[in-house]
Structures are given as C-alpha cells and as structure tokens.
ZAMARGU-4260 file (C-alpha; in steps of 0.2 Angstrom, whole numbers, plus 5000, padded with zeros to 4 digits):
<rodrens>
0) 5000/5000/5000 | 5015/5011/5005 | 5021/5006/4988 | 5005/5012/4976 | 5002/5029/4988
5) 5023/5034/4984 | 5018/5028/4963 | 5002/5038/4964 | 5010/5053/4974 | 5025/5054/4962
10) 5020/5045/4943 | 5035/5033/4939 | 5048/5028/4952 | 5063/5020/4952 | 5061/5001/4958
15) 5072/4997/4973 | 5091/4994/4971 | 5090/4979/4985 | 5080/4969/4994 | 5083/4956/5007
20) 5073/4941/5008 | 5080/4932/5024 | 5081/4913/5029 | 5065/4916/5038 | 5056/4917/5022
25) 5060/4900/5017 | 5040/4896/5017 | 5040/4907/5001 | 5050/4894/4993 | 5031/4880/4994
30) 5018/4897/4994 | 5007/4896/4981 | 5017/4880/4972 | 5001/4870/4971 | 4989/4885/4964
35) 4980/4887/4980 | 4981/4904/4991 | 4990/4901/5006 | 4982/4911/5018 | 4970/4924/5022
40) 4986/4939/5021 | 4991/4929/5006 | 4974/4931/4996 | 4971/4951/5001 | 4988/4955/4996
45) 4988/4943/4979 | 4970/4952/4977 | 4979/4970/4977 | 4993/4965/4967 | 4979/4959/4953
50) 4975/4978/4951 | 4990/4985/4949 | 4992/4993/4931 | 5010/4994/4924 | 5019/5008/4918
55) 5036/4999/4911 | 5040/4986/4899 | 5047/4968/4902 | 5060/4963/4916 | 5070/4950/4921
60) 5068/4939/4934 | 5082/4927/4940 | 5093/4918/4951 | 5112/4920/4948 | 5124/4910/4958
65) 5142/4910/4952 | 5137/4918/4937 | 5149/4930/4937 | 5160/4927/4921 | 5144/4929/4908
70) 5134/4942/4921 | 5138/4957/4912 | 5134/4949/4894 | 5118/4942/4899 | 5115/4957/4906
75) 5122/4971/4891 | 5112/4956/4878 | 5097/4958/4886 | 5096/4977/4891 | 5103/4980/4869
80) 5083/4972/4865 | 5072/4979/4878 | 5073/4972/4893 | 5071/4987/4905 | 5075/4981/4925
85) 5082/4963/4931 | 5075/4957/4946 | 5093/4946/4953 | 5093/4935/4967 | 5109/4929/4974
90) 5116/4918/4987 | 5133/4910/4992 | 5140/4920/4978 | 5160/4913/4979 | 5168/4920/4961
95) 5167/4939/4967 | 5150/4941/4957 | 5142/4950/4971 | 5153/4964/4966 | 5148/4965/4949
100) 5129/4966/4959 | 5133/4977/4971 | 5141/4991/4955 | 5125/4988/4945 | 5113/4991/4959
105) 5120/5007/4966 | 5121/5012/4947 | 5101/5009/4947 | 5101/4997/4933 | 5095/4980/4945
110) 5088/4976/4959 | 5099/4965/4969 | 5090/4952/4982 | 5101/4944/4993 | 5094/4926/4996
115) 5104/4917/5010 | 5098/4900/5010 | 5094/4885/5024 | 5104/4871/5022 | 5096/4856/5011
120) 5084/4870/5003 | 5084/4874/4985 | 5084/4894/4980 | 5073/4896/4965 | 5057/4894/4973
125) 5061/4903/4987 | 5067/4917/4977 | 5051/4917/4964 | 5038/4917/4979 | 5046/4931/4985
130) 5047/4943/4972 | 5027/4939/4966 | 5023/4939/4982 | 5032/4952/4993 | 5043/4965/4981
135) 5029/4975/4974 | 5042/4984/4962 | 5038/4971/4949 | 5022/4973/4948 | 5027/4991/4937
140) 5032/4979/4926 | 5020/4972/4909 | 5031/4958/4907 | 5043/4948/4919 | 5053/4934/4910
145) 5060/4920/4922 | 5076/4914/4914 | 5094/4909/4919 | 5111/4916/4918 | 5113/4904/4901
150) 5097/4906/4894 | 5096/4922/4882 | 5078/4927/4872 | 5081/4931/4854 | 5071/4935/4843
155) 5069/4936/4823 | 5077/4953/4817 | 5068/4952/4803 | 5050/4954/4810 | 5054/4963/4827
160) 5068/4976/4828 | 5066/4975/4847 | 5058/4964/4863 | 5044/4977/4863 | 5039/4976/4847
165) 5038/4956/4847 | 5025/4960/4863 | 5014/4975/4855 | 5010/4960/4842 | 5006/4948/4854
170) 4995/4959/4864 | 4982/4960/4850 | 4976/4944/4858 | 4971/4941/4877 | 4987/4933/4885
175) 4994/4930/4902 | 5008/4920/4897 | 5018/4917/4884 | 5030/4900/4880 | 5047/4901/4871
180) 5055/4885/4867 | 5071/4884/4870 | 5084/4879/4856 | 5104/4872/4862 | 5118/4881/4857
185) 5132/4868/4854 | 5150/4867/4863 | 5164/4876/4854 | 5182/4872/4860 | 5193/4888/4867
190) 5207/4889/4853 | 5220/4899/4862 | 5216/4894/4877 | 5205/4901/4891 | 5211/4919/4889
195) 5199/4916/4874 | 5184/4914/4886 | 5188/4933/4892 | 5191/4941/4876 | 5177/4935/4866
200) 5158/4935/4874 | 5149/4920/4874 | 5137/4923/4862 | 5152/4927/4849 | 5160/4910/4852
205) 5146/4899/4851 | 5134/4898/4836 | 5128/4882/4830 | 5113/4874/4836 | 5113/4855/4844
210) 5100/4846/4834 | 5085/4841/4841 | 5088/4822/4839 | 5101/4824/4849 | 5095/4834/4864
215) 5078/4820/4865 | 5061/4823/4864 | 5059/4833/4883 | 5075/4845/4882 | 5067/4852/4863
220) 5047/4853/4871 | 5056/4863/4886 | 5047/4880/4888 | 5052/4897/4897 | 5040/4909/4902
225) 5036/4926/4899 | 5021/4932/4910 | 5012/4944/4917 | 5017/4946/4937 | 5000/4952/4942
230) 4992/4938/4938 | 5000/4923/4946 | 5008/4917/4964 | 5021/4908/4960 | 5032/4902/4947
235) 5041/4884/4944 | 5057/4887/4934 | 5046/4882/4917 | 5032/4891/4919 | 5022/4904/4932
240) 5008/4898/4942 | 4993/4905/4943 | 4978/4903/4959 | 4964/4890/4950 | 4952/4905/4956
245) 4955/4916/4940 | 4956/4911/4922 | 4972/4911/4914 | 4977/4911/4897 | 4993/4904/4891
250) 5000/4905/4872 | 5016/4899/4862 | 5027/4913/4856 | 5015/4915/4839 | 5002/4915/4848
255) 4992/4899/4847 | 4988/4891/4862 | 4999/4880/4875 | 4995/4865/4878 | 5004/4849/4886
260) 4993/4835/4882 | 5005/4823/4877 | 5021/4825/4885 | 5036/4817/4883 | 5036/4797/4884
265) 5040/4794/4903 | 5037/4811/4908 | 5021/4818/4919 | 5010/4830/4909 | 5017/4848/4914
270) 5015/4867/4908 | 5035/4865/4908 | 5033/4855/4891 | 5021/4860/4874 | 5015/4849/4862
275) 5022/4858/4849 | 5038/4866/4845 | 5038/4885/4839 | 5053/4895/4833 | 5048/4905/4821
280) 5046/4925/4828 | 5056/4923/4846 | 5064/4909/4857 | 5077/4905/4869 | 5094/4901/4866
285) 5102/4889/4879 | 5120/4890/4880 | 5120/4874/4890 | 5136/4867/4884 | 5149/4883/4881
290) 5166/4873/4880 | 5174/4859/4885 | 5182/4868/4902 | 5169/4877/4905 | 5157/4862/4907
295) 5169/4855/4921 | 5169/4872/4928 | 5150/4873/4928 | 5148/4853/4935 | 5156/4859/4951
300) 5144/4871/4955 | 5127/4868/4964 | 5112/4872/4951 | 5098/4884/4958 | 5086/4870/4959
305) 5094/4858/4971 | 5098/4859/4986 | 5112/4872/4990 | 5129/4867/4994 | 5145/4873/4998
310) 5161/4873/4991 | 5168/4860/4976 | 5153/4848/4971 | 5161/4832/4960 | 5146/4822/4961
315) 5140/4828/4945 | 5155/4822/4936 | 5150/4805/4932 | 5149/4795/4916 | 5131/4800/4912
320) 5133/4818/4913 | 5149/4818/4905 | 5140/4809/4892 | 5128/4823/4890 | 5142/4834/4884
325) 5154/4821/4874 | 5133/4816/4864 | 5133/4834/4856 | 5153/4837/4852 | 5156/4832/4835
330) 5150/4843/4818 | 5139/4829/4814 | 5128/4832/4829 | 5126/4849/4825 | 5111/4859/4811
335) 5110/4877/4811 | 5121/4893/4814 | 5112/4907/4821 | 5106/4921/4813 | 5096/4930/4824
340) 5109/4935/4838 | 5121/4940/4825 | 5110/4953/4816 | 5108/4963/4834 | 5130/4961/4838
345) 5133/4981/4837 | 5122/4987/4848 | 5123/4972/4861 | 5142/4977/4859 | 5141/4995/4864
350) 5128/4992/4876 | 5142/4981/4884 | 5155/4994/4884 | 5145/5003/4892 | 5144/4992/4906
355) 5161/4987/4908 | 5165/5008/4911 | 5154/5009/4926 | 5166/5015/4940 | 5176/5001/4947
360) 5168/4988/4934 | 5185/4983/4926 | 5192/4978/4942 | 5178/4970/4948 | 5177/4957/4931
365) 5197/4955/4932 | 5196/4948/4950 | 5183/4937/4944 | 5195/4931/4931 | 5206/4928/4943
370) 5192/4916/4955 | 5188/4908/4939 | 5207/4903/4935 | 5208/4897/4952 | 5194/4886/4954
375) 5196/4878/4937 | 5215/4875/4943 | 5209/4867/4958 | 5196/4857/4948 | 5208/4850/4937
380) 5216/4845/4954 | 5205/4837/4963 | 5198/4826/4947 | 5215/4821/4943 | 5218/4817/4964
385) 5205/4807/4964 | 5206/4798/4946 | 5188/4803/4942 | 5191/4797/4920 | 5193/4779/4927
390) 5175/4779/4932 | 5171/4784/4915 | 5168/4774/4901 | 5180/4770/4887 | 5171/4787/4875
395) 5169/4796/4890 | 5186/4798/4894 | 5191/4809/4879 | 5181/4824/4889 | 5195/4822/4901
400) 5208/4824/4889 | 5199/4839/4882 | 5201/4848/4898 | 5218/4842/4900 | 5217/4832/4915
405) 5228/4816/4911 | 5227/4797/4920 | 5232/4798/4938 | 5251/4794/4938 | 5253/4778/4948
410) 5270/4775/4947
</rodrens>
C-alpha cells in the first residue's frame, strides 16, 4: 500500500536497488506451488497486486549464483533488446559476482536480492515466491521473463527490431503467458586457450545449434515463460503459476495456444513442456554446453534447483553427465548457425562497453577472472587426485583429455 500511495503521489519511480529476503522466508519457497492461496494475508495482498496497472515494459527475473564470468553479457544482451530492469537474486555467491551486483545496483540498473539459504533447501522457489509475492516493484512491470544466467531470448530481426515490438504484436490477443522453446547452442572448443573465454563473449564463440535428435524429445518441448506478474503466485522454473480461482490464458510465442497434452514418453504432463515446438518470431537460446572447460567448471557448481551446497561439488562428474556433453561434440551432431543474435551484435556490443565503464567495473570482472582461474586450477586438481576418468567409460574419457586432466600417475 506504501508502495502504490509513493507511485500515485509521484507518477514513475525508480524500483528498489536491493531487497533482502531472509532465511525466515523459506516458506515462500512452497507458497502458492500448488495454485491454491495460502492464507488469508496471502489472498488480500495477491487480490491487490491483481489491480496493479504497469507503467514499464518487460523485466527479468532470475537467480544468479556464480554467474559472474557471463553476468555482464547476459545482462548488456538483454538490456541492447528491451529488457528494461532485472530482478537478481543471489546467494553464496564465491567468484566475486556480488561485486559485479553490488556496481549495478548502486548504478540503478538491478535490483539485487540477497537470498541466504537454509541448508538442504533449494533457492529458486524461494526466490520466485518472494518477488510475486512480497517486492511490489515488479508489479510496474508488463512483462517479467523467468530465465537463467545461460538462457538468452532472441528474437527474429527480421520481423521485430526489438523485445517490445515482438509484445505489441502479441498483445492483439488476450494473453497471460507466453512459452518460448528453447533451442541448444552447441560446445565450441577455446582455441588459444581460456584467455579466449575473456576476450570473446559467449554469444560470439558459440553459434551452432545441437540438433533436436540429439537433445531428445523433453530437452526440445522445454518452455520458458514470459508472463504477466500480476496475475500469478508463483512460478516453477518452466512456467508461472497462477491461483485456480481466475482464468488464465497461456499462448506459444505465435500466439496459438499451449497445451501439454501429450508429454514426453515417461514424463508427467506439465505446463513445463508443449505439444508443439515454435521457433519461428522469438525463442530462447540455451547455451547449456559453452566449452569443454567450462562444462567442468559449471559441474562443480550447485544448480539453483537443488539443494544448495558449499564449496567443490564432484558428484555431477559422472559417466552419464559427461555423456551429455561428449553426445553433442562432433560437427555431425550439430544443424544450424544462428542468425538471429548475430544481426543485433553492434548494439549488444556498445551496450556492453558501456557496462564494463561503470566506475570500478573493470576491476571487479578482472578479479573474477582471477576466481575463475583458480577454481578451474583446483578442479583440474581434485579430478585428477582422485582419478575421476577411470569411472568413465572408454568414449567418455576423451572429455578428460579435452580439459587436460591426464590418467592419475601411479608409478
């Protein structure tokens, strides 16, 4: 209430710069999960929210933990096509990211939520009930798009010259929600080494698309959701959820409806799949793979949907999920280059200058570098030390010699 008297009192305000949402909070993580209100408080204030009218366009809402080497490309990317505010939630942060947080904030271009965590409890739900339940700054938003520090929304360049444009099109229709599949960018190796990886954005180095064959039925009918924050409780990392008390209607990015009659064979039906893929006007990019070190990088960290832990986590290195990389790393696995991304590369590029010259922001990425060199260091240690390649299986084994970490010397 405080909230809508300021924005009535004063037009637009600025949303917040930061926002706590203590380990107290931990019941925000289950509120609202299973479409139902939670409480009497929770159905006035969901009630209130409902008739809040924006006044911006779309925004960002994410959890970014040790995202710190692609933070500020996400972040430039998605600012260069529309996005206008990120809602970031962090916790444990242990590559120096929360600097790179802290410089955006006070510069008024996020809103950082710090997100400490229980032990044993996951941080996405937690941090998604909080902001459409608690913040009330994203409510000023007509769009909020849940996505990941690898995930990037791109769009046709030839129909839509910006995010905006693509959503004054879909607006000629009632819509709540809106589905963009996701499509896998493929691994590329780092040439000249990692210094390549600081030099060269992500989005430069990697351009060719996994083909859907290869990624299985589930990965390609994967959706991420655009929606509108008013109207829902919660959100699942796929899709929002709305109370089963109002209506709610859910499209694919060209506008025909969403439905998940038929998932994937051995999968429940869920809103987090759709019966049809569509990539035609706008879509996710999914730069799951990146290179070959930088997947060992990445299976040491705790993902936002699991439980959070501390520290160097091996237990993803293990022949299946090496597997998942080594199925997608020859040319015959991929079919595509981008287009799309390309065709936007100037201003994405000056939009990323820009960042980088925030005061202090140089030094702030350099001693990320620096984390990042030491923890693949000590990766590289700790797989060799405890001959991890000889749980693999014979093909398997060649990711380890793609990141350089030989046979344990038993001599």
């Amino acid at each position: 209430m405080h909230w809508i008297s300021q924005r009535d009192r004063h037009g637009k305000i600025a949303p917040a710069s930061r926002y706590e949402c203590p380990q107290s909070q931990t019941v925000l993580g289950v509120t609202g999960l299973h479409k139902d209100i939670a409480s009497f408080a929770h159905a006035c204030v969901h009630a209130m929210r409902r008739k809040v009218t924006p006044t911006r366009g779309p925004a960002i809402l994410a959890c970014v933990r040790n995202e710190g080497i692609y933070l500020l490309e996400w972040i430039a990317y998605h600012r260069a096509i529309g996005i206008e505010w990120f809602f970031l939630y962090s916790n444990d942060n242990d590559d120096q990211s929360d600097d790179i947080l802290r410089t955006l904030s006070e510069q008024g271009i996020i809103t950082w939520v710090n997100n400490p965590i229980k032990p044993g409890k996951a941080a996405q739900h937690k941090a998604y009930g909080h902001a459409l339940s608690i913040v009330p700054d994203i409510l000023d938003f007509s769009w909020v798009q849940v996505l990941d520090g690898d995930e990037f929304i791109t769009l046709d360049p030839q129909r839509f010259s910006n995010l905006q444009d693509y959503l004054l099109w879909t607006e000629t229709h009632p819509v709540d929600a809106i589905s963009l599949n996701w499509r896998f960018v493929a691994s590329e190796p780092l040439p000249e080494g990692e210094e390549t990886l600081f030099r060269d954005p992500l989005t430069m180095r990697n351009s060719r698309f996994v083909r859907h064959d290869i990624i299985g039925d589930p990965g390609s009918r994967l959706v991420k959701s655009m929606f509108r924050p008013a109207q829902v409780i919660q959100s699942q990392a796929h899709y929002p959820v709305a109370s089963y008390r109002y209506s709610t209607t859910i499209c694919l990015s060209d506008g025909t409806p969403h439905t998940w009659q038929s998932p994937p064979a051995g999968v429940p039906a869920s809103a987090a799949f759709a019966d049809h893929i569509i990539f035609e006007k706008i879509g996710i990019y999914h730069y799951f793979y990146k290179s070959p070190e930088e997947w060992m990088w990445k299976s040491s960290r705790n993902r936002g949907d699991n439980p959070s832990k501390q520290g160097l986590d091996l237990r993803n290195f293990v022949d299946g999920w090496t597997g998942n990389f080594m199925s997608q790393i020859s040319d015959d696995m991929r079919s595509g280059e981008d287009q799309w991304m390309a065709a936007r590369r100037a201003p994405f590029l000056s939009e990323l200058e820009k960042l980088k010259n925030l005061p202090g922001m140089m030094q702030v990425l350099q001693n990320i570098y620096t984390s990042y060199r030491e923890r693949s260091a000590l990766i590289r240690n700790r797989l060799q030390a405890e001959n991890i390649r000889e749980r693999h299986s014979e093909n398997n084994r060649i990711f380890f010699d793609l990141i350089n970490v030989p046979e344990q010397n038993n001599s």
